[in-house]
C-alpha positions as protocol buffer text, in pm:
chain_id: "A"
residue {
  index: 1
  type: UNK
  ca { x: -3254 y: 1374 z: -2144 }
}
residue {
  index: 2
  type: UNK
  ca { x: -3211 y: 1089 z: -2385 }
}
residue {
  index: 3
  type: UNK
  ca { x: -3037 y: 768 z: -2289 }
}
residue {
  index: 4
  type: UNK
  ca { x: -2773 y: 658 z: -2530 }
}
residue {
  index: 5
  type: UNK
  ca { x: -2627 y: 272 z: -2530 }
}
residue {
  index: 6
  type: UNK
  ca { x: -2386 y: 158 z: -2723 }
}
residue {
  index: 7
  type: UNK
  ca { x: -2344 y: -249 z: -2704 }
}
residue {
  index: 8
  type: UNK
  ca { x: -2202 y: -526 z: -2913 }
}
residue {
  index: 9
  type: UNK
  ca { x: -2148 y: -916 z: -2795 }
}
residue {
  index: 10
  type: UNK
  ca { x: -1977 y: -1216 z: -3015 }
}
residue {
  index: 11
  type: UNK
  ca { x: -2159 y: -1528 z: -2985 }
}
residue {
  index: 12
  type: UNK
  ca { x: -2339 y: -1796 z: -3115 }
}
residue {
  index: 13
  type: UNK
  ca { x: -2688 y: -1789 z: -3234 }
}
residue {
  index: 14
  type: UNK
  ca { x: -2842 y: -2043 z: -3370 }
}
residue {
  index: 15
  type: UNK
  ca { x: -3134 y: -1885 z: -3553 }
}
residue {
  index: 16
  type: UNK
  ca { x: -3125 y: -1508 z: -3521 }
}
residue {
  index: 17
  type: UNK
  ca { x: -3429 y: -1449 z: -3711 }
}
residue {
  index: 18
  type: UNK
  ca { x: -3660 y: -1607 z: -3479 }
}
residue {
  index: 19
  type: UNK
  ca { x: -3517 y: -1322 z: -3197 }
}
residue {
  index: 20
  type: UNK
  ca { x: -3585 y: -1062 z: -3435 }
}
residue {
  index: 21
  type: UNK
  ca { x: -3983 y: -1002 z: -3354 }
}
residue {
  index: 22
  type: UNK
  ca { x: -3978 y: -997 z: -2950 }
}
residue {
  index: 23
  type: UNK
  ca { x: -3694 y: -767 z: -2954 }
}
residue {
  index: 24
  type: UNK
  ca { x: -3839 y: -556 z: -3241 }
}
residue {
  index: 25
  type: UNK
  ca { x: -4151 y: -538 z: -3028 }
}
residue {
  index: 26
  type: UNK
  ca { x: -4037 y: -457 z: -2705 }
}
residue {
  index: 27
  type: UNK
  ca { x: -3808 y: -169 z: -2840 }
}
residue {
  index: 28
  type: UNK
  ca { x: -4095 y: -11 z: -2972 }
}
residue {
  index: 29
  type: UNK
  ca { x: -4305 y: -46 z: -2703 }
}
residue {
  index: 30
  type: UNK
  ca { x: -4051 y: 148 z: -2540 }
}
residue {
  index: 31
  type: UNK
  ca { x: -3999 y: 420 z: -2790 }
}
residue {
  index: 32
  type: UNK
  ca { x: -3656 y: 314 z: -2876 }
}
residue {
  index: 33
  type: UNK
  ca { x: -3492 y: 462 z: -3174 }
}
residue {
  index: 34
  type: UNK
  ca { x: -3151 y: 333 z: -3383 }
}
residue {
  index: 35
  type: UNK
  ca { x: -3019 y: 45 z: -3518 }
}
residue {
  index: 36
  type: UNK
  ca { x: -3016 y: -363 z: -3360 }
}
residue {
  index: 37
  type: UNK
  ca { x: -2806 y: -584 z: -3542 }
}
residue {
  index: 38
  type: UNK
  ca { x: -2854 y: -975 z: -3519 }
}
residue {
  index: 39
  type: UNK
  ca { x: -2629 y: -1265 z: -3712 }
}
residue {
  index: 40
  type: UNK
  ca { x: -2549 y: -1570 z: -3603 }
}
residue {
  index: 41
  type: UNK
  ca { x: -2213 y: -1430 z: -3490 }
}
residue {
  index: 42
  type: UNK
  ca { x: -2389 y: -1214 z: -3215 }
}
residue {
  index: 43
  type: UNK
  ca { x: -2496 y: -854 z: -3192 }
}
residue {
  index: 44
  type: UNK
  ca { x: -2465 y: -497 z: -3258 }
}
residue {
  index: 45
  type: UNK
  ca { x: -2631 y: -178 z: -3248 }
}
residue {
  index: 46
  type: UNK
  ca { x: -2634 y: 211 z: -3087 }
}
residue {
  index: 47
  type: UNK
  ca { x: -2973 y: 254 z: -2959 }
}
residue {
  index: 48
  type: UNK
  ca { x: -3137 y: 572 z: -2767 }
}
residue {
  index: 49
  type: UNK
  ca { x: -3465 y: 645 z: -2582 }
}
residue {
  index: 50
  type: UNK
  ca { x: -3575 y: 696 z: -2217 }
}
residue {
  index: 51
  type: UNK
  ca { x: -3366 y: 550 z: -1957 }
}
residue {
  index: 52
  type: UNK
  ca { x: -3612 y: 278 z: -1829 }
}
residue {
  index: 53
  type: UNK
  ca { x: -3651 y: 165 z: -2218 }
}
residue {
  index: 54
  type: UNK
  ca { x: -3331 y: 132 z: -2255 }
}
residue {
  index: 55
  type: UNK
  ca { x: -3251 y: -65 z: -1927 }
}
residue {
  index: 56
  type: UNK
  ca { x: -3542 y: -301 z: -2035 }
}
residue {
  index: 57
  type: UNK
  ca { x: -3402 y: -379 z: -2384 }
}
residue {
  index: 58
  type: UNK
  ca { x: -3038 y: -458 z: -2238 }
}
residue {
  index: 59
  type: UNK
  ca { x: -3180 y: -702 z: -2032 }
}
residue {
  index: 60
  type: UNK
  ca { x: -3382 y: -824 z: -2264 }
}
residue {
  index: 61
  type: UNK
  ca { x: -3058 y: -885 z: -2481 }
}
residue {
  index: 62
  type: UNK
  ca { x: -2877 y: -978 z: -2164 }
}
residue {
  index: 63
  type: UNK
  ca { x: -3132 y: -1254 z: -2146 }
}
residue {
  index: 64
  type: UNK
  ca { x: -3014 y: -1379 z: -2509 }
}
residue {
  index: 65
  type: UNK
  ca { x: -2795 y: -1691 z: -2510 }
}
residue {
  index: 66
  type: UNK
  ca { x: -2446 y: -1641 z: -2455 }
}
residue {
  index: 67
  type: UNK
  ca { x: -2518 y: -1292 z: -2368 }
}
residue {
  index: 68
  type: UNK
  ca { x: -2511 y: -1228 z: -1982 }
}
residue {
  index: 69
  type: UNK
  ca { x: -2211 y: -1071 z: -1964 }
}
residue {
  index: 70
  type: UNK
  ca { x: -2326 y: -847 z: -2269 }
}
residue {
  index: 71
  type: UNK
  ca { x: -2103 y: -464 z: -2196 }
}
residue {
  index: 72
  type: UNK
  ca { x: -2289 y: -167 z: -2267 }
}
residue {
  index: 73
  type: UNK
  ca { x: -2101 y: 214 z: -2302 }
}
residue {
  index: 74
  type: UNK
  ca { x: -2372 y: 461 z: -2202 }
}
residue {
  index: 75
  type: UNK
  ca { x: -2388 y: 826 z: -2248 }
}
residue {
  index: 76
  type: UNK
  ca { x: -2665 y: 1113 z: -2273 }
}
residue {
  index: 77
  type: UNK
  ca { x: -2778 y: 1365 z: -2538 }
}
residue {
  index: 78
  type: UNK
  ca { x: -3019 y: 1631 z: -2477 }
}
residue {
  index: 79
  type: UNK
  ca { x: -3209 y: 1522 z: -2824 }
}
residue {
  index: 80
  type: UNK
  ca { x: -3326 y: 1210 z: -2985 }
}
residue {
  index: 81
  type: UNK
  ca { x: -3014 y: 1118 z: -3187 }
}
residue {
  index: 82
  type: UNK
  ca { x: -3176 y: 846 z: -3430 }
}
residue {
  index: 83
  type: UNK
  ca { x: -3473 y: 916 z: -3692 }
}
residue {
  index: 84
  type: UNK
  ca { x: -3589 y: 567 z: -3657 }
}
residue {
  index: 85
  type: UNK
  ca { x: -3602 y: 238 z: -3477 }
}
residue {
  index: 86
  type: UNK
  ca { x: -3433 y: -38 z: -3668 }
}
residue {
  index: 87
  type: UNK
  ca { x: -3387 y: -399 z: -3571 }
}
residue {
  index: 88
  type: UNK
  ca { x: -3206 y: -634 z: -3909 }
}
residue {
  index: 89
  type: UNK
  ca { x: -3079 y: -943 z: -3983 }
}
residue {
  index: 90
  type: UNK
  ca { x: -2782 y: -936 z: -4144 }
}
residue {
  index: 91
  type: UNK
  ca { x: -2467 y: -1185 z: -4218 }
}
residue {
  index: 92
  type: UNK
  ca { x: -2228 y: -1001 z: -3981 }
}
residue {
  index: 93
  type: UNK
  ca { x: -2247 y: -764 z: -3717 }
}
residue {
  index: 94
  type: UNK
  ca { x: -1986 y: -578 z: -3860 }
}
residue {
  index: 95
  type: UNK
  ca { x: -1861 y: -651 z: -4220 }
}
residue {
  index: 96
  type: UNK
  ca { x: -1510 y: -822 z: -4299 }
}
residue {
  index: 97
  type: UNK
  ca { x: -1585 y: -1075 z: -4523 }
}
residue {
  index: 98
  type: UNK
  ca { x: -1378 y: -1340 z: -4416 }
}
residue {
  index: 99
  type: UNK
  ca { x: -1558 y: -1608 z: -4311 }
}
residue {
  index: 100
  type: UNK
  ca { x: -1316 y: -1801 z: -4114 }
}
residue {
  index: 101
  type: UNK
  ca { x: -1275 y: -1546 z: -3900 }
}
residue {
  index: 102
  type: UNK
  ca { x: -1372 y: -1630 z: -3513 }
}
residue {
  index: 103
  type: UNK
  ca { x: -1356 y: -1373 z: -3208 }
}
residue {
  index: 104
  type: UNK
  ca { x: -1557 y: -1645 z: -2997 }
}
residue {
  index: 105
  type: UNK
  ca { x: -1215 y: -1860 z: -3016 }
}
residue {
  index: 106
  type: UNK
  ca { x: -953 y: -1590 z: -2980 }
}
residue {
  index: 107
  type: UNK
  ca { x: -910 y: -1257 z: -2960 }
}
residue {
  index: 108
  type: UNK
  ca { x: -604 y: -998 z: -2842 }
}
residue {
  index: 109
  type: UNK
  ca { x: -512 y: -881 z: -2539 }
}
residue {
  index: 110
  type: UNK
  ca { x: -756 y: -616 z: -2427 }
}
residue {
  index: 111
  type: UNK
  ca { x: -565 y: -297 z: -2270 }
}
residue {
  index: 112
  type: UNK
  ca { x: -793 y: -100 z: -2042 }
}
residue {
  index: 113
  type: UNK
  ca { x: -765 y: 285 z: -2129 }
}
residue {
  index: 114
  type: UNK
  ca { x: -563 y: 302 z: -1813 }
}
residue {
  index: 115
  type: UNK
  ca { x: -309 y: 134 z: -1971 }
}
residue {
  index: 116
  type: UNK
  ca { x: -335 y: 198 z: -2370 }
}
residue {
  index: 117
  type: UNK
  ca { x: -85 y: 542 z: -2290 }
}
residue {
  index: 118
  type: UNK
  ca { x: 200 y: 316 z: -2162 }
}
residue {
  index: 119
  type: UNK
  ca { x: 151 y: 43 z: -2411 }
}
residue {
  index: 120
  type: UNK
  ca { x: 144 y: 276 z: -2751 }
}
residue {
  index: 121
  type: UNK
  ca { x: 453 y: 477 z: -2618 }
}
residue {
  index: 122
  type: UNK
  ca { x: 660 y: 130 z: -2618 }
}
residue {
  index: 123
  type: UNK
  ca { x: 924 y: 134 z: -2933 }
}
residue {
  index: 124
  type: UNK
  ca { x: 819 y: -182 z: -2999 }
}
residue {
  index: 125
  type: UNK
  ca { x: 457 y: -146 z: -3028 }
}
residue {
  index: 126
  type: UNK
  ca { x: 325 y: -34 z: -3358 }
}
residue {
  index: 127
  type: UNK
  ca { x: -56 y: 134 z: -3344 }
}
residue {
  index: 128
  type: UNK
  ca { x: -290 y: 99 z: -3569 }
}
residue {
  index: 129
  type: UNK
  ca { x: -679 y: 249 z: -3635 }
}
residue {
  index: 130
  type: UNK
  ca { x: -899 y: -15 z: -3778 }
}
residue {
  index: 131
  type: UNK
  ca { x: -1162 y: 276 z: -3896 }
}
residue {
  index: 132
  type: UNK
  ca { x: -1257 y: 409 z: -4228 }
}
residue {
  index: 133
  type: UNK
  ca { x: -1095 y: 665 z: -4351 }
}
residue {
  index: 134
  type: UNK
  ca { x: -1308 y: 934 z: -4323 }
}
residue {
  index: 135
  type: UNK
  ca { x: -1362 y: 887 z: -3943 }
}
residue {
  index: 136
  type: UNK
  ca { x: -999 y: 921 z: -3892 }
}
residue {
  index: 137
  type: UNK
  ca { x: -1008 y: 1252 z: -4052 }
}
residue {
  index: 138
  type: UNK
  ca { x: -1131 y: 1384 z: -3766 }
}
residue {
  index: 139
  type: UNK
  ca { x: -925 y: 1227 z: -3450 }
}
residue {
  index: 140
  type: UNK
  ca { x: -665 y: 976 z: -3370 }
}
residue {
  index: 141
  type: UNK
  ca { x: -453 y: 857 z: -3119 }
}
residue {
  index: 142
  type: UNK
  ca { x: -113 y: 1026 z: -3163 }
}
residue {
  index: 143
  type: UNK
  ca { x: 142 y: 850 z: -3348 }
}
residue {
  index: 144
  type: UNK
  ca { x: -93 y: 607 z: -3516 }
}
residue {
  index: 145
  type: UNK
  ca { x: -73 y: 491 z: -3894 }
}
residue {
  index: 146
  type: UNK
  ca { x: -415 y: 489 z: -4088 }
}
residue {
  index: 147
  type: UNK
  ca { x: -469 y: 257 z: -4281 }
}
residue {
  index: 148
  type: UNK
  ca { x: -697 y: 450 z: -4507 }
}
residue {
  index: 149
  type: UNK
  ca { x: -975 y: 205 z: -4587 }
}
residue {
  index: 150
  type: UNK
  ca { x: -1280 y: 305 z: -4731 }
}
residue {
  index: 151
  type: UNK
  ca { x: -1436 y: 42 z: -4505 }
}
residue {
  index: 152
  type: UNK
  ca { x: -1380 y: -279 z: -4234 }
}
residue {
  index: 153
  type: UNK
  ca { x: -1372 y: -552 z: -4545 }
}
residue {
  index: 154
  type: UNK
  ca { x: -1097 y: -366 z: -4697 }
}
residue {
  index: 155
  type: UNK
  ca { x: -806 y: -429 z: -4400 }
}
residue {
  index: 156
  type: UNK
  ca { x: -741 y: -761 z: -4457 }
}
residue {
  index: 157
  type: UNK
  ca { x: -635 y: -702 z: -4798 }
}
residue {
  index: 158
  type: UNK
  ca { x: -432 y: -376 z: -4645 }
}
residue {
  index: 159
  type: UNK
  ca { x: -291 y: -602 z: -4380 }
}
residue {
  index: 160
  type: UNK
  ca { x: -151 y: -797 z: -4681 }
}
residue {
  index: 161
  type: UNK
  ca { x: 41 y: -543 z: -4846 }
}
residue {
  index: 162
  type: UNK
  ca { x: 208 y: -389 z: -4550 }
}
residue {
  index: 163
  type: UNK
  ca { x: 257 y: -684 z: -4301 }
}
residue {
  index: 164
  type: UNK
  ca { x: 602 y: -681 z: -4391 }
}
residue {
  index: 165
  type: UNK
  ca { x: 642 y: -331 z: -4259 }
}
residue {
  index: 166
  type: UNK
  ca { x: 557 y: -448 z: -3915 }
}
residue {
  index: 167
  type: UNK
  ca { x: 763 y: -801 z: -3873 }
}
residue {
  index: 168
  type: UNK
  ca { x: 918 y: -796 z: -3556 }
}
residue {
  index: 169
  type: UNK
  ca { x: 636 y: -562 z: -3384 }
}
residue {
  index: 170
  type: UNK
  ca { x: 386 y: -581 z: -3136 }
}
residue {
  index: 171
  type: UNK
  ca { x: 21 y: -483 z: -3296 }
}
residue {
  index: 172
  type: UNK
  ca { x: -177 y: -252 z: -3083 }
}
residue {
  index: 173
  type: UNK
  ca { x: -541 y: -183 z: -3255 }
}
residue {
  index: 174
  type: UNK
  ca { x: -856 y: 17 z: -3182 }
}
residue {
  index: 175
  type: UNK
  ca { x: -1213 y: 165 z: -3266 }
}
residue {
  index: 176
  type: UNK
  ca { x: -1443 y: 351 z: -3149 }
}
residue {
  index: 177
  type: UNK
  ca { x: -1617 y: 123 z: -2958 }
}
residue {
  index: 178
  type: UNK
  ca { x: -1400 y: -212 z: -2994 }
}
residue {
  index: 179
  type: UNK
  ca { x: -1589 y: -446 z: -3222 }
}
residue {
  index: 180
  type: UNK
  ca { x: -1409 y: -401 z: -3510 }
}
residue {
  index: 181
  type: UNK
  ca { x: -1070 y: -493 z: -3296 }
}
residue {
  index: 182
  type: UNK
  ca { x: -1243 y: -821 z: -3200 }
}
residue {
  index: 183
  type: UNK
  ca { x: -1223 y: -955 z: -3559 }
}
residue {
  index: 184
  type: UNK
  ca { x: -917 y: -755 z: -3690 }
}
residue {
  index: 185
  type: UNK
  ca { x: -717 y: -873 z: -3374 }
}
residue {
  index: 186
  type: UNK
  ca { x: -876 y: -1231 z: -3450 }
}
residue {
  index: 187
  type: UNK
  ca { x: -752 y: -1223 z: -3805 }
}
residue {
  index: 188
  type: UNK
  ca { x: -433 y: -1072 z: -3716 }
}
residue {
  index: 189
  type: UNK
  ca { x: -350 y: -1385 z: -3485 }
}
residue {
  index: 190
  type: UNK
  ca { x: -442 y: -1610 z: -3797 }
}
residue {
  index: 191
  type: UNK
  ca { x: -171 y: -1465 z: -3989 }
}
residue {
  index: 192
  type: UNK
  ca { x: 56 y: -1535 z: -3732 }
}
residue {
  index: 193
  type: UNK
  ca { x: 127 y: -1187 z: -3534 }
}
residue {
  index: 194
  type: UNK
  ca { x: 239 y: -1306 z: -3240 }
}
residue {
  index: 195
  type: UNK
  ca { x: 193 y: -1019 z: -2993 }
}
residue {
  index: 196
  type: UNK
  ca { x: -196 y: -883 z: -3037 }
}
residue {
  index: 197
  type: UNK
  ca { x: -342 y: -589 z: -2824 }
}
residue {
  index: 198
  type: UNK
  ca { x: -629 y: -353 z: -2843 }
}
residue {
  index: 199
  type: UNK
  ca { x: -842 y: -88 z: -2661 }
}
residue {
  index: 200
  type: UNK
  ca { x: -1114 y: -215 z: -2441 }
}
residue {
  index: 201
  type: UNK
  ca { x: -1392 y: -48 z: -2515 }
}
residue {
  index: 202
  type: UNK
  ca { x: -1249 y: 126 z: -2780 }
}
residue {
  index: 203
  type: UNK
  ca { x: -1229 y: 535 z: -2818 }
}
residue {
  index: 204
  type: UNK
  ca { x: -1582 y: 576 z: -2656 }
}
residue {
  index: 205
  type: UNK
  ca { x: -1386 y: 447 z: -2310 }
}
residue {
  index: 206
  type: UNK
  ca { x: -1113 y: 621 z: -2343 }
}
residue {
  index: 207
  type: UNK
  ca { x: -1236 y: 933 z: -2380 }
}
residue {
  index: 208
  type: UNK
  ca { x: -1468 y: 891 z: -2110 }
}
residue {
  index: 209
  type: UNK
  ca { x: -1222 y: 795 z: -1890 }
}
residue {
  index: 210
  type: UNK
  ca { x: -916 y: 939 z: -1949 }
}
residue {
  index: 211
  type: UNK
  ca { x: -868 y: 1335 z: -1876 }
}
residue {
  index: 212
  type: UNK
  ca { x: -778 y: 1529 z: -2172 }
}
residue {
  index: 213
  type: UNK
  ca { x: -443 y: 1676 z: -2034 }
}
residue {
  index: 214
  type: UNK
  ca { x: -336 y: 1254 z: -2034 }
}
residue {
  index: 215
  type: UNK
  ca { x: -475 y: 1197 z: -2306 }
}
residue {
  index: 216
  type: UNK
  ca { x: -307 y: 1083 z: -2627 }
}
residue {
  index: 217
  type: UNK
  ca { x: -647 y: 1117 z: -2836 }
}
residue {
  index: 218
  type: UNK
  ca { x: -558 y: 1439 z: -3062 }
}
residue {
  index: 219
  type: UNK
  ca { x: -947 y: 1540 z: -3236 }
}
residue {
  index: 220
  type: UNK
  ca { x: -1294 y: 1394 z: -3215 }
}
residue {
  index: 221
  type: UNK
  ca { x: -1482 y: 1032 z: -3235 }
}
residue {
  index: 222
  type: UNK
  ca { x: -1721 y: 1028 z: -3526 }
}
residue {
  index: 223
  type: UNK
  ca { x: -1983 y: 838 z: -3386 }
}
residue {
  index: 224
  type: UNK
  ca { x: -2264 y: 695 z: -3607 }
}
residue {
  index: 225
  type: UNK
  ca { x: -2554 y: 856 z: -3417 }
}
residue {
  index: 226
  type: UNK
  ca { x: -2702 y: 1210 z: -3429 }
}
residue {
  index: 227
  type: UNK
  ca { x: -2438 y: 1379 z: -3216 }
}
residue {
  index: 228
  type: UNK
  ca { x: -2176 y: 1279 z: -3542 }
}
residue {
  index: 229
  type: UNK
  ca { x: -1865 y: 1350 z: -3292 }
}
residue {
  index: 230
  type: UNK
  ca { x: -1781 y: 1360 z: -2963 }
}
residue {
  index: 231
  type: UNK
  ca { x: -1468 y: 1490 z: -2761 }
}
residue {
  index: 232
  type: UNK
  ca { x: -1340 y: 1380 z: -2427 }
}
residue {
  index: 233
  type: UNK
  ca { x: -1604 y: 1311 z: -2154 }
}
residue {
  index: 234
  type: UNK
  ca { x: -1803 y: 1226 z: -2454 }
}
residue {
  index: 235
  type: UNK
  ca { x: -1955 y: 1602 z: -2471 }
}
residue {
  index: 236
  type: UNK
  ca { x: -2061 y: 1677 z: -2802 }
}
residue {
  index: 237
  type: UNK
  ca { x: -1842 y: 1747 z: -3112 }
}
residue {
  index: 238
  type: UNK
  ca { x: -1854 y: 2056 z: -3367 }
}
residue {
  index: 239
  type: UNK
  ca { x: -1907 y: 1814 z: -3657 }
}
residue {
  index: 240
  type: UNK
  ca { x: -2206 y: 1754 z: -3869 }
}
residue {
  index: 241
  type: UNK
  ca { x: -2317 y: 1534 z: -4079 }
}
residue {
  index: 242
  type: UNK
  ca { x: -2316 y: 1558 z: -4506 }
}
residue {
  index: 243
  type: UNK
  ca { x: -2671 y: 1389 z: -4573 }
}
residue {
  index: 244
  type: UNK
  ca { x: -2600 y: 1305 z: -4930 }
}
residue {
  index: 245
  type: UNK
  ca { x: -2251 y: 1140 z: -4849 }
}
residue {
  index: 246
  type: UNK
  ca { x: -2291 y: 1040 z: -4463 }
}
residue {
  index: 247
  type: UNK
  ca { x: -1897 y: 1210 z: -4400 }
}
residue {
  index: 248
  type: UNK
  ca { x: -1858 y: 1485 z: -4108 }
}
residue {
  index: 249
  type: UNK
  ca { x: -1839 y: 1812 z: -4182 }
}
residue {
  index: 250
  type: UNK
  ca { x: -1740 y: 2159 z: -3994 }
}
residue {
  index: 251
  type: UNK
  ca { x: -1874 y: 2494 z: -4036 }
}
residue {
  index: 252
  type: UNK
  ca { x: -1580 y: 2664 z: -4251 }
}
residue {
  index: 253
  type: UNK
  ca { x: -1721 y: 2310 z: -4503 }
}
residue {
  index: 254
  type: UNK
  ca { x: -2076 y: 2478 z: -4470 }
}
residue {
  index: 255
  type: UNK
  ca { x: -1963 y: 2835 z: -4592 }
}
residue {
  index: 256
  type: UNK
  ca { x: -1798 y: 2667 z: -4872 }
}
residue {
  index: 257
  type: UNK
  ca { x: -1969 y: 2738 z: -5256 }
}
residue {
  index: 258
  type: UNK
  ca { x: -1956 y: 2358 z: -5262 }
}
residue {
  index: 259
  type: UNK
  ca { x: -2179 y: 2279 z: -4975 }
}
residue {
  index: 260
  type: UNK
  ca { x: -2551 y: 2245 z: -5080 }
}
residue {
  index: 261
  type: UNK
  ca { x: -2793 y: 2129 z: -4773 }
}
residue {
  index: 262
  type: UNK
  ca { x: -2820 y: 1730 z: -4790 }
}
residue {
  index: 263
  type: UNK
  ca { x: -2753 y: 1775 z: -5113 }
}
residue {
  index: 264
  type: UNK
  ca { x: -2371 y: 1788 z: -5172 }
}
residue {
  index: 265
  type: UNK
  ca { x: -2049 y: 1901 z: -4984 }
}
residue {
  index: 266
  type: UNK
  ca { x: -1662 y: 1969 z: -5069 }
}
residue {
  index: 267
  type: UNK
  ca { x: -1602 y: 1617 z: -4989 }
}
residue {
  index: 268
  type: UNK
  ca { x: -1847 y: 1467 z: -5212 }
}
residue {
  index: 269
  type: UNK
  ca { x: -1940 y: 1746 z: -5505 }
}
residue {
  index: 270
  type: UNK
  ca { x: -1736 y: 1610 z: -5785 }
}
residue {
  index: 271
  type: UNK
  ca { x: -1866 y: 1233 z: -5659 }
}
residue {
  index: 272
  type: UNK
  ca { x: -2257 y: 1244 z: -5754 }
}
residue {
  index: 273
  type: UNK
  ca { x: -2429 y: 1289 z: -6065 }
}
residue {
  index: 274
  type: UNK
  ca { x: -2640 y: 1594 z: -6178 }
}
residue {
  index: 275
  type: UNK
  ca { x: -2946 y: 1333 z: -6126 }
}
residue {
  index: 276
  type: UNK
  ca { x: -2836 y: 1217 z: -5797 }
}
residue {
  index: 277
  type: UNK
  ca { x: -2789 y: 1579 z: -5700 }
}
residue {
  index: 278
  type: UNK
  ca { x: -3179 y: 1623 z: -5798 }
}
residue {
  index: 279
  type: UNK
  ca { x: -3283 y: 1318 z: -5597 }
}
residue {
  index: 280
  type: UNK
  ca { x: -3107 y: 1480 z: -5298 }
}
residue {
  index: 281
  type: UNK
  ca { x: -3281 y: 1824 z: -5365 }
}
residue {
  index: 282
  type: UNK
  ca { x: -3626 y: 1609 z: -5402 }
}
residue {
  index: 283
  type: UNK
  ca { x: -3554 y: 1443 z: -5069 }
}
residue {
  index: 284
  type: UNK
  ca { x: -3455 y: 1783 z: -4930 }
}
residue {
  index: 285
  type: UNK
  ca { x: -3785 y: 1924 z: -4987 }
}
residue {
  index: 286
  type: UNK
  ca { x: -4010 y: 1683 z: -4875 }
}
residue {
  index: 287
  type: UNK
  ca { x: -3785 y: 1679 z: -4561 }
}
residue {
  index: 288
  type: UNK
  ca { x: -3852 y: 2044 z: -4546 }
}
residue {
  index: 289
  type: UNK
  ca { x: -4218 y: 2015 z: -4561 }
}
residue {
  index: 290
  type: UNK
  ca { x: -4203 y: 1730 z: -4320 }
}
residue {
  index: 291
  type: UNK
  ca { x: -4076 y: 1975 z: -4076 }
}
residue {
  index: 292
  type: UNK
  ca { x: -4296 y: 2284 z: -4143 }
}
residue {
  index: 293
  type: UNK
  ca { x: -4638 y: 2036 z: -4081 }
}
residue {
  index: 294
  type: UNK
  ca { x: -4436 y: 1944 z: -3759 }
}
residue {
  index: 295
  type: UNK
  ca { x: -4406 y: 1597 z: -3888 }
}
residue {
  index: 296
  type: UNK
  ca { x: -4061 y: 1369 z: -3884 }
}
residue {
  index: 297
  type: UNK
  ca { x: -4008 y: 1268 z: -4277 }
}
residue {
  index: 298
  type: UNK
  ca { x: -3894 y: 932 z: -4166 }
}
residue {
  index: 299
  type: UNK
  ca { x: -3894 y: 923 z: -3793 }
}
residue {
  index: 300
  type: UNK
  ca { x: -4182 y: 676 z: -3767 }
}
residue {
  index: 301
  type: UNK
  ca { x: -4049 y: 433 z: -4054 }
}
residue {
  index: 302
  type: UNK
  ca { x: -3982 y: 85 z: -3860 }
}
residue {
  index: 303
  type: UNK
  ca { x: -3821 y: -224 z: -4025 }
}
């Protein structure tokens, strides 16, 4: 059984390079596979492996300044979900492109999933889903509007165009796993919402806390691991993923005349080139004879 963790933490570091080797290290040594990212705002990253690797990276990052009280949401698969171990620097932990923004000095009101039922019933309260659009395709909370961004740096500018809709309102906001309410709550408070809620611990708590016949969740999670979705109790969704454009599919999108094998799909046919199709067919078949020498085509690629 593989240990999942899912973890992010806002805070200050001062050079987030220089913890980039140690913890690359260590999560190797451990045979730790997924993504680790570091900026100076803090961390982020969904990371699998055994159960004692993964309890001796988390302290390891617990260790980290700023970081003690660093919240991890844990669940199990019965495969490796990740290809590869990755551990980056980048400028943000999760990208909004507005600079000024500042979850370290003030956030919303976190709701614990407990709660979030009684809150988004309120007439007063309106609900929105800070995810990209395709993730909402597959599962929201009842009632909510989408804002239908193709990704995180476009809600400010969404925010802009419909804040007028919502004068007067409480904001209620979530994720899947609440970083991306951190800094949309943040922002929200900067433009002068007065009343500011969201999720704690985002849809991956809720679901694995709250029963499905109380539940207000209506579909799946996409989750950005191997697994693709998951359902309440976190079990396993019936989505997969489109290799050439990364959305979730089903199986009636498979037995479409669209759907080529991590090459294309009905979402993303009429988006790619004839010579990006080939690419994908090229990467297709070295994946394929990856697999028949019993070899992962990029599983042992670290960076």
């Amino acid at each position: 059984m593989v240990t999942i963790a899912a973890l992010y933490h806002f805070t200050k570091f001062s050079d987030p390079d220089a913890l980039r080797p140690d913890l690359l290290a260590l999560a190797q040594e451990a045979g730790i596979k997924g993504t680790l990212l570091l900026a100076t705002e803090g961390l982020n990253g969904t990371l699998a492996g055994s159960q004692d690797g993964i309890a001796r990276l988390v302290c390891a990052l617990r260790a980290l300044p700023g970081c003690a009280d660093l919240e991890v949401k844990y669940a199990t698969a019965a495969e490796m979900p990740f290809l590869r171990l990755k551990v980056r620097v980048k400028p943000e932990i999760v990208t909004m492109g507005h600079p000024a923004v500042d979850p370290t000095a003030q956030v919303g009101t976190y709701v614990d999933p407990q709660d979030w039922n009684a809150l988004i019933a309120r007439d007063d309260v309106v609900v929105i889903d800070t995810r990209n659009d395709y993730e909402v395709e597959i599962g929201q909370f009842a009632g909510a509007i989408d804002p239908k961004t193709e990704s995180f740096s476009d809600f400010p500018k969404w925010w802009a165009q419909n804040a007028k809709r919502f004068e007067g309102k409480a904001v209620a906001m979530y994720c899947t796993g609440g970083i991306r309410c951190e800094k949309s709550t943040n922002y929200l408070i900067s433009q002068g919402v007065e009343e500011v809620f969201h999720l704690k611990g985002g849809i991956l708590k809720y679901l694995e806390q709250i029963p499905q016949p109380q539940s207000q969740w209506r579909g799946d999670c996409f989750v950005f691991d191997g697994r693709v979705s998951v359902s309440h109790g976190l079990a396993p969704g019936p989505h997969e993923l489109c290799y050439a454009c990364r959305r979730p599919i089903l199986a009636q999108d498979k037995a479409s005349p669209l759907y080529n094998h991590g090459v294309s799909c009905p979402r993303c046919a009429d988006e790619t080139t004839e010579d990006q199709k080939a690419r994908f067919r090229e990467r297709q078949k070295q994946v394929a004879l990856a697999q028949a020498r019993g070899k992962a085509h990029i599983g042992t690629q670290q960076s």
